[in-house]
N, C-alpha and C positions, 0 to 999 in steps of 0.2 A: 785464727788470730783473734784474740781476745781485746786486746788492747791496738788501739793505732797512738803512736809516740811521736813521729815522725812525718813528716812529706812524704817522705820515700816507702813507709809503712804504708800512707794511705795510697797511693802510687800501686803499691806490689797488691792490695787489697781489690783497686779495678781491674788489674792484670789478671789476677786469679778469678773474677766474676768473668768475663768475658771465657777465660777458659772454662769454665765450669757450663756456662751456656752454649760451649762448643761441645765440651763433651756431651754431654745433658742432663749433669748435677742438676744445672738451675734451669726452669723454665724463661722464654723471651721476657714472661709477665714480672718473674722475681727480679732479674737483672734492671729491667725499668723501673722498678721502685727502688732499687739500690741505688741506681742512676742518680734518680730524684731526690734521696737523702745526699749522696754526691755530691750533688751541684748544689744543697744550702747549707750543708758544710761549707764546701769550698766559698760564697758566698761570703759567711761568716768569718772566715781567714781574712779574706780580702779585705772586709769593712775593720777589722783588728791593723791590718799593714798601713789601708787609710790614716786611719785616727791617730798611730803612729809619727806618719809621715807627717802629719796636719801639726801635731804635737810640737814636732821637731821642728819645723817651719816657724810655726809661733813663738816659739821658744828663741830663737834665732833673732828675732822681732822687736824681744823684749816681753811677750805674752807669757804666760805659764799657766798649764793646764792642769800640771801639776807631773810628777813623776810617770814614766811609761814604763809600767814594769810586770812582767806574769805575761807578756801576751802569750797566746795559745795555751795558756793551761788550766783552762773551767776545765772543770770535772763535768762531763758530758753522758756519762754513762751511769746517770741516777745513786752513783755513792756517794754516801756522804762525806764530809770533809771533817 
């Protein structure tokens, strides 16, 4: 899998590392570092749903942060735009 599009892409993405370190495509050591990219991704999603929600909230208010629009789609994989 080249690209992750989806939740559910990146979902299927730790399902198949954990297999792969069942089988033993991947050593304990590869799967821990994938882990660890994992969890500041996932990170990264989260503080995107925050600042959203924060958005939304303000806006509600009378605040404006200004439009919320693109989340989840930086280009992450070093091409250019």
């Amino acid at each position: 899998m080249s690209n992750l599009n989806t939740f559910g892409e990146s979902r299927k993405l730790i399902l198949n590392v954990i297999d792969d370190i069942r089988s033993g495509k991947l050593s304990t050591e590869q799967g821990k570092v994938i882990a660890q990219n994992m969890s500041v991704i996932n990170t990264n999603i989260q503080c995107e749903i925050n600042f959203a929600k924060v958005a939304l909230q303000a806006k509600d208010k009378g605040d404006n942060f200004g439009r919320v629009v693109k989340l989840g789609t930086t280009v992450i994989n070093g091409a250019a735009e």
